[in-house]
N, C-alpha and C positions, 0 to 999 in steps of 0.2 A: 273335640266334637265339631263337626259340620254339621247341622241342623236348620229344619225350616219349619215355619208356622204354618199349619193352613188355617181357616176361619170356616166354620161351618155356616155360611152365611148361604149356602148352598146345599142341595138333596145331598143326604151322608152317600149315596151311589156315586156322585160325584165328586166327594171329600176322597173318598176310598180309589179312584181312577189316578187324583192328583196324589196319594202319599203312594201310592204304585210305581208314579210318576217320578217321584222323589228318590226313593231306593235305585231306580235305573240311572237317573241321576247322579250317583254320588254320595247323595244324603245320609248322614250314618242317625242322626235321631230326628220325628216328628212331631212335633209337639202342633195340640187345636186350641182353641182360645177358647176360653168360659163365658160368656156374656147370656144371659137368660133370655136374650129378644132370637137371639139364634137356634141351631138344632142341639140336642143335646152332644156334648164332647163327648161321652165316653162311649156313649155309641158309635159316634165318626173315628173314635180310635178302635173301635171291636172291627168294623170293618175294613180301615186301613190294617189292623194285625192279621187279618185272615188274608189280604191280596198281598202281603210282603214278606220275606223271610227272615231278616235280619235287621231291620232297622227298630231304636229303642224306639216310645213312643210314651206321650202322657200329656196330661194337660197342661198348658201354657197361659195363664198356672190360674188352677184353682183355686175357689176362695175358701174359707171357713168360716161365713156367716148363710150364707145360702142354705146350706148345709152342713148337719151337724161335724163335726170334726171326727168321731170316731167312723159313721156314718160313710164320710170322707175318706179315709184310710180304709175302709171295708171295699170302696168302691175302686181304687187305686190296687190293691191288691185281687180285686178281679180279674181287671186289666191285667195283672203281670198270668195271673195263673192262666187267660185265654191266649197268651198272647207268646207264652213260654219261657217266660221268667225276664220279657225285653220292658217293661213300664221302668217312665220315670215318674217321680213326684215334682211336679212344678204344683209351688205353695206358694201364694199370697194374699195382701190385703183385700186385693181386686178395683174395681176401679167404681172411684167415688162416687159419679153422676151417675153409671147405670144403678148402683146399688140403693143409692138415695130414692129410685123411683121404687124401691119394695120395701123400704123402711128403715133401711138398716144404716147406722150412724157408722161402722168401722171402729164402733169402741173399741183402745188398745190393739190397736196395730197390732204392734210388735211384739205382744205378749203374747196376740191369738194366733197369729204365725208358731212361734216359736214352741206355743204349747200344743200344737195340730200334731207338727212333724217329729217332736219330742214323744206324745203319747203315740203315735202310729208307728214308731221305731217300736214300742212296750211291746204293740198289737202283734208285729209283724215278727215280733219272738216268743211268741206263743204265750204272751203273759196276760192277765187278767188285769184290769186298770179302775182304779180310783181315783178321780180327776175332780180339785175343786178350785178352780183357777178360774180365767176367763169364760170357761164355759163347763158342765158338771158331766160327769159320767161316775157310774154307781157300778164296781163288779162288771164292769164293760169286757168282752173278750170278740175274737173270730171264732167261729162256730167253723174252720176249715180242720181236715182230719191231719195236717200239716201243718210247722209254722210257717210263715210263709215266706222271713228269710228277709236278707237285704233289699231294702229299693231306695235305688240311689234319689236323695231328695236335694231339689234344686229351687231358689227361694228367689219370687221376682222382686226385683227392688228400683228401689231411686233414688229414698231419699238414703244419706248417711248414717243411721241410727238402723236401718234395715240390713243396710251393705253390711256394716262392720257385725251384726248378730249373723249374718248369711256365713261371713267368712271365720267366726268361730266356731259355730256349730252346725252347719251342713253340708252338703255334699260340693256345692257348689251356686253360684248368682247368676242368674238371670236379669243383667244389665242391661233396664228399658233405655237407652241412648240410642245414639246413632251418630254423635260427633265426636271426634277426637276429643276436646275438649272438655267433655263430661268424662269422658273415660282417664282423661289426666287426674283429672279430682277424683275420681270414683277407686281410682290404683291405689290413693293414697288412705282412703276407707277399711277397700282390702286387706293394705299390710297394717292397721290399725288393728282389724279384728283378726287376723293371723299370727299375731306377735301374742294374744289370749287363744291361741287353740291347742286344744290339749294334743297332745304327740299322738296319742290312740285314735285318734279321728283320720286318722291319714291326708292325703293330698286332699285337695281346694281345685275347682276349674273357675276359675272366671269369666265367662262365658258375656259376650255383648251379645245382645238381645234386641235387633235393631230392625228397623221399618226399610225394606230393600221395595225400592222400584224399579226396575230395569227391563229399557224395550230399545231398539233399537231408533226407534222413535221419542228422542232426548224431550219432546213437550209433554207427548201424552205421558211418559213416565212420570214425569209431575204434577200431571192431570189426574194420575190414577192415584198419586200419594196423599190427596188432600183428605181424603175420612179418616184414614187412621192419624195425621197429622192433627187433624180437628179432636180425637180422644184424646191425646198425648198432651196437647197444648192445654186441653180443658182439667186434666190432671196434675200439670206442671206444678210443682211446687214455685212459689216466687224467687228465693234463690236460683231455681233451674231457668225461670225466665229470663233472669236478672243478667246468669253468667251469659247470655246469648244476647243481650239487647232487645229483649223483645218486651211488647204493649202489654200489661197485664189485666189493663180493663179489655183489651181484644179476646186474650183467654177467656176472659169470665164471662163476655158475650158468646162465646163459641158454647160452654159449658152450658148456659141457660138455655142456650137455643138444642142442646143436646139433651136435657134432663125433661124441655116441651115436647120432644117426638122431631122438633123442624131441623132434622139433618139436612136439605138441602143448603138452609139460611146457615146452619154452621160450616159447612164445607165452603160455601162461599167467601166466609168469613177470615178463612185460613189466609195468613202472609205467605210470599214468595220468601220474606226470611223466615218463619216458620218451616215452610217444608226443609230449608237447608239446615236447621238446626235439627229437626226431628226426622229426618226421612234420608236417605242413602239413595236418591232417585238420577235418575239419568239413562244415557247410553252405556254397555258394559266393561265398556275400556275406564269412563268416569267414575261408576260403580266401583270398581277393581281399586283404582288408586283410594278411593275415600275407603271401601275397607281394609286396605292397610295399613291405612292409618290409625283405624279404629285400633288392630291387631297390633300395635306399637306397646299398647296396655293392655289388651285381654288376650286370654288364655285359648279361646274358642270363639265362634262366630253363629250366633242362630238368623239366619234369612227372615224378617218375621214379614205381617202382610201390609200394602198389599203386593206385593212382589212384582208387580206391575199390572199394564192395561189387558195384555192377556196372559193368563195364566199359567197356560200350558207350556210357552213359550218362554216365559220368565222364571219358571221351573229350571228347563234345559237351559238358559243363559246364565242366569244365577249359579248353576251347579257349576259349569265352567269354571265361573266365575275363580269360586269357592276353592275348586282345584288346582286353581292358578297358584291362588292364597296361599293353601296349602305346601305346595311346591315348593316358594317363595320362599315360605318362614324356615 
C-alpha cells in the first residue's frame, strides 16, 4: 500500500481536489483524520470517492467512543457502498487530549477497539448482533438489502499491547511512527501477535503511518511539521519518549497547552528533536532516504499530514517520492 492522509482542516471542496490530487499521484489508498474540532471525515471521503476512481479510502482512523461502535460500522459501510466497494476501516482509540475535551476517558483501549471491528465484521455478514462488552448492542443489525461483505480493517496503534492485538486479529496496523527506530521495536510487536494469528485470517500489512514533510525548501518543511508533531508528542507514551531522549514534562506542556485551545503556545513548544523523532520532514531526496529506512521494517508506507508547507505540491513530491520507494524495495 502507498497511501496518504489528508486532514479536513479545510472545506471538504478542497479535501476532494487534494485526494483527486492523490490518485494522479500514485496513491493507491486515502485515508482523513477524525478529530471533532475539524469538518466531518466521512463526508471529506463521500467527496473524495465521487472525484476518484480507484483509490481505497476510510478514515485514518476512527474512534469508538464518539460514536457508537455499531453506529460506526453502519457508517463505514456506507462509505464502501457509495464509493463501490473501495472503504477501509481505520479503527482506533483516538487521541487522548482531543477526546478528553468531550468527556471521554478511553476506557479499555484495547478491548473497545477490538470489539468495534470484531462486531462490524458480524454487521458486514449480514448477522444480527448481541453485544455486552465494552459497549452494549441489543438485536443490532444493517438494514442494507445486501450483506455488505469484506472491509479490510486496519487498527492505528503505538503502543505494544495494540500492535500485537492489530497483528492477530486484523487486516493490518497503522504505525503512528516515523523513525526507524520505533519501527525496530514495533517489528518485534508484529511477529509477537503473528505467531497468535489464526491461518484463516490470512496475510497482515504493516503499514508505517508517519508525519511526511516535504518541500523543497528543507526549513519550512520543519516549519510546517510542528502541529502535528505537537499531537504526537502530546500523545507519546513515556516509553515512546524515553526511546528518542526526549523531555517528558515538555510533552505534557505541549498537551495542556493543546487540551486549553492554545495551539499556537503548543506548536511553539515543539523541539527540533521532537520533529526528528516524530515527523519525516525535509527536502525529497532526505525525505526518500528516512523513508527507507522506515521500510527496512514495515510492509507499506502511509504519507500522513502535514505533508508539508504546501500542499499541492508535497502531494506531487511525496508521490515521487513513494515511487522511488516502491521501485526500490
Amino acid at each position: 500500500m502507498i497511501g496518504i492522509e489528508l486532514t479536513p482542516e479545510h472545506p471538504v471542496s478542497r479535501i476532494a481536489d487534494l485526494g483527486e490530487a492523490a490518485e494522479a499521484n500514485g496513491f493507491g489508498t486515502v485515508f482523513t483524520t477524525c478529530h471533532y474540532n475539524n469538518r466531518d471525515p466521512f463526508v471529506a471521503l463521500d467527496r473524495i470517492a465521487r472525484r476518484t476512481d480507484s483509490v481505497r479510502i476510510g478514515p485514518g482512523v476512527a474512534n469508538p467512543y464518539e460514536t457508537h461502535p455499531v453506529t460506526l460500522a453502519s457508517r463505514v459501510a456506507t462509505l464502501d457502498e457509495a464509493s463501490g466497494g473501495r472503504a477501509v476501516f481505520g479503527v482506533g482509540a483516538g487521541d487522548k487530549s482531543t477526546l478528553s475535551n468531550l468527556g471521554y476517558d478511553r476506557d479499555r483501549p484495547l478491548r473497545r477497539v477490538l470489539e468495534t471491528f470484531k462486531v462490524a465484521s458480524d454487521l458486514y455478514a449480514g448477522e444480527r448482533v448481541d453485544h455486552d462488552g465494552t459497549f452494549l448492542a441489543k438485536d443490532a443489525g444493517l438494514n442494507y438489502a445486501d450483506a455488505v461483505g469484506e472491509i479490510p480493517t486496519y487498527v492505528g496503534a503505538q503502543g505494544p499491547h495494540m500492535i500485537r492485538m492489530a497483528a492477530k486479529h486484523a487486516d493490518g496496523v497503522l504505525l503512528n511512527g516515523s523513525h526507524p527506530r520505533d519501527f525496530a521495536w514495533a517489528a518485534e510487536q508484529v511477529e509477537q501477535g503473528l505467531d497468535e494469528r489464526p491461518e484463516e485470517r490470512g496475510g497482515f500489512d504493516f503499514a508505517a503511518y508517519a508525519a511526511v514533510s516535504v518541500s523543497e525548501d528543507a526549513e519550512a518543511a520543519r516549519e510546517a511539521a510542528r502541529p502535528p508533531v505537537a499531537f504526537i508528542a502530546a500523545g507519546a507514551a513515556p516509553p515512546v519518549l524515553d526511546r528518542h531522549g526526549l523531555d517528558g514534562d515538555r510533552a505534557d506542556r505541549i498537551g495542556t497547552h493543546i487540551s486549553a485551545g492554545e495551539f499556537t503556545e503548543a506548536f511553539e513548544t515543539v523541539s527540533e528533536e521532537m520533529i526528528d523523532a516524530f515527523c519525516i520532514a525535509g527536502r525529497p531526496e532526505a525525505v526518500e532516504e528516512k523513508i527507507a529506512g522506515v521500510l527496512e521494517y514495515a510492509d507499506s508506507f502511509v504519507a500522513g499530514a502535514p505533508l508539508g508547507p504546501d500542499l499541492e505540491d508535497a502531494i506531487e513530491l511525496s508521490g515521487a517520492v513513494l515511487a522511488r520507494s516502491e521501485a526500490d524495495a
